[in-house]
N, C-alpha and C positions, 0 to 999 in steps of 0.2 A: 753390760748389765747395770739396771738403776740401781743406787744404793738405799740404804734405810734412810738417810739423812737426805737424799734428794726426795724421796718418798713424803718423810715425814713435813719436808717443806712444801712437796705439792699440796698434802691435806692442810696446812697451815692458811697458804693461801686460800684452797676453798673455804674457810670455815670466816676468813676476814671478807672475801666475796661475799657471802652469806649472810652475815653481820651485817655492812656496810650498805650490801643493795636490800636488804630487807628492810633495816631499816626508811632506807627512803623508801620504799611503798608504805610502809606505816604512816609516813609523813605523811605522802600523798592523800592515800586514803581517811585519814583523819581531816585531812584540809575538807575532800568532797563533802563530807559529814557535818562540817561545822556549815553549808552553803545550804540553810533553810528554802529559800525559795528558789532550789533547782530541782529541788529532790522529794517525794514523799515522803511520811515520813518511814513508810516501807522498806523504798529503797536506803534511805538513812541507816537503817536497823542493820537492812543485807551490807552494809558498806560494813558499817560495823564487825559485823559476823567475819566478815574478810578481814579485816583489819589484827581482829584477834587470832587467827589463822594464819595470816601472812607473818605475826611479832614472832610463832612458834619458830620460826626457823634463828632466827636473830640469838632468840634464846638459849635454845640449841648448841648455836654455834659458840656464845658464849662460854657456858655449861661446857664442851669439849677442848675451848681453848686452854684450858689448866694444864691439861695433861698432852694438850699438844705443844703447848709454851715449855716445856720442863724437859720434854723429850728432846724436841729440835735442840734447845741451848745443851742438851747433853751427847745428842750424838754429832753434835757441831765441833764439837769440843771445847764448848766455852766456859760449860759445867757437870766436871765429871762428876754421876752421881750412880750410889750404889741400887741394885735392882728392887731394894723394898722401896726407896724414895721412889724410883720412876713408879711404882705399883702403888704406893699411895695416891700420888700425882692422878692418876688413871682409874683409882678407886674413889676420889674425889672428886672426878668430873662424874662418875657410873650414879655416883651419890644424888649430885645436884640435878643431874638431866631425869634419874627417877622422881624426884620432886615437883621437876620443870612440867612435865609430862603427867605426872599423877595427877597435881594439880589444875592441871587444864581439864582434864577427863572429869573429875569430879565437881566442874561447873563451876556455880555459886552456893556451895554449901559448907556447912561446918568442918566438914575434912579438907577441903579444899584450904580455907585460911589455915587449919593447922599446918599443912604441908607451906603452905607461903611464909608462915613466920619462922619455921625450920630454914626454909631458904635463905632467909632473910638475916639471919644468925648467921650462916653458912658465908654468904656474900660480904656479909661486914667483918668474917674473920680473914675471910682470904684478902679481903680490899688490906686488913691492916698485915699480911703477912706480903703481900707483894710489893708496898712501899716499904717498909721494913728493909725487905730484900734489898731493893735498888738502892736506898737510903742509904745502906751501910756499905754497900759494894761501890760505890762512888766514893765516900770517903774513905775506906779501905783499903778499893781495888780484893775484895775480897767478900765473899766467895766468887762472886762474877769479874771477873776483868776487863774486858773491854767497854767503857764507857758507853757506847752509844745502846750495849743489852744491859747497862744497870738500869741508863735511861728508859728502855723501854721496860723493863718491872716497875718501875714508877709511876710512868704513865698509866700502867696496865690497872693498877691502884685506883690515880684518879678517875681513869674512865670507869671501875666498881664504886665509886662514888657517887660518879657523876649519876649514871645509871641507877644504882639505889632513890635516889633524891628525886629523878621522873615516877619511880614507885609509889615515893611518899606523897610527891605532890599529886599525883592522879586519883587518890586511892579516895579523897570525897565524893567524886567522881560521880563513884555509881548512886549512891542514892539521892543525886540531881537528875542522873541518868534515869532514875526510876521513876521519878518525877515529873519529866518528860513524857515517859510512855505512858505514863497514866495522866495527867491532865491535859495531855494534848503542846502542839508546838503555840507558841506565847512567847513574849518579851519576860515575864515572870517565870516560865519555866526553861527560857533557851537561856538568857542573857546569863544567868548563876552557871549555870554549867560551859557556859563558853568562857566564865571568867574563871572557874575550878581549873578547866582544858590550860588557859594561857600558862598557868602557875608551871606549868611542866614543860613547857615549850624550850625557855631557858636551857634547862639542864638538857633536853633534844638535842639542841646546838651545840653544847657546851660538849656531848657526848661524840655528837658527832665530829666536833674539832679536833679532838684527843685522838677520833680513830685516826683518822687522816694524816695526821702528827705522827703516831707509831707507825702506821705503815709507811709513813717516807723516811725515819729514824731507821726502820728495820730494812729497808730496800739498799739506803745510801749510805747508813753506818754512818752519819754525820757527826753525833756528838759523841 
């Protein structure tokens, strides 16, 4: 019979599959977007549409990783934790992924940024509560023990950093992007938004370096 802890690490995995290949379609699809003279600017728009569509899942997975991260290290036995923490844990992700998800549905309208700047609060507390974590449990060997899962609370941090900082840099974005649709494709209306686009490519890479980093930390228990 499977147990809850192989369980809980089969979903762990999916939700880093999820993450990790979602993201590179974001890549991709953003690259075909930036290539003016292959595309309409029709089809541009539908890449786009895809694009915002395909990030749902990344986000998702995100959003679920809290309360898969907390569980696995508890029924691992790395960190025993009593049943209101795993249920915060899990009411924490139910929180963020109702946000993730409201906000998508509600477009681009005023409910929608309220629900993103909630998120946004949300992500910069858990970013400081998961280095935190790791922080002290490397120096302390406590609450978490085995260094190579303090190391990844750590990491787990940077990459909600990392990730924050593609939000902020993207977020001029759109009204270049509006720009675009209304005055038509031009060096005066693509060049600005292509140069908005690069400001976040950085942290893209920077994000995607981290994932790949935990996941080989969390496969091989290295450090």
């Amino acid at each position: 019979m499977i147990d809850l802890y192989a369980l809980a690490l089969f979903f762990h995995i999916l939700l880093y599959v999820f993450w990790l290949g979602g993201d590179l379609g974001v890549a991709v699809l953003g690259g075909q977007f930036r290539k003016r003279d292959a595309y309409t600017m029709d089809q541009r728009l539908a890449l786009l549409k895809v694009l915002v569509m395909v990030d749902m899942g990344p986000r998702t997975a995100w959003a679920l990783m809290v309360g898969s991260s907390i569980s696995l290290a508890h029924l691992g036995g790395y960190w025993p934790l009593p049943l209101w923490a795993l249920s915060l844990a899990w009411a924490i992700s139910g929180l963020w992924l109702y946000l993730v998800w409201a906000a998508y549905k509600a477009g681009q309208t005023p409910k929608a940024a309220k629900l993103r700047k909630v998120e946004m609060v949300l992500k910069w507390a858990l970013s400081a509560g998961y280095l935190y974590l790791g922080f002290v449990s490397l120096v302390l060997d406590d609450p978490i023990v085995p260094d190579w899962l303090a190391w990844k609370a750590l990491l787990f941090g940077l990459i909600f950093i990392a990730a924050i900082l593609i939000d902020v840099r993207f977020k001029p974005v759109g009204p270049a992007l509006m720009s675009l649709i209304e005055k038509g494709s031009s060096d005066e209306t693509e060049l600005p938004l292509r140069a908005l686009m690069d400001r976040s490519r950085f942290w893209v890479r920077v994000t995607y370096l981290l994932l790949v980093i935990i996941g080989f930390v969390g496969t091989t228990k290295f450090l």
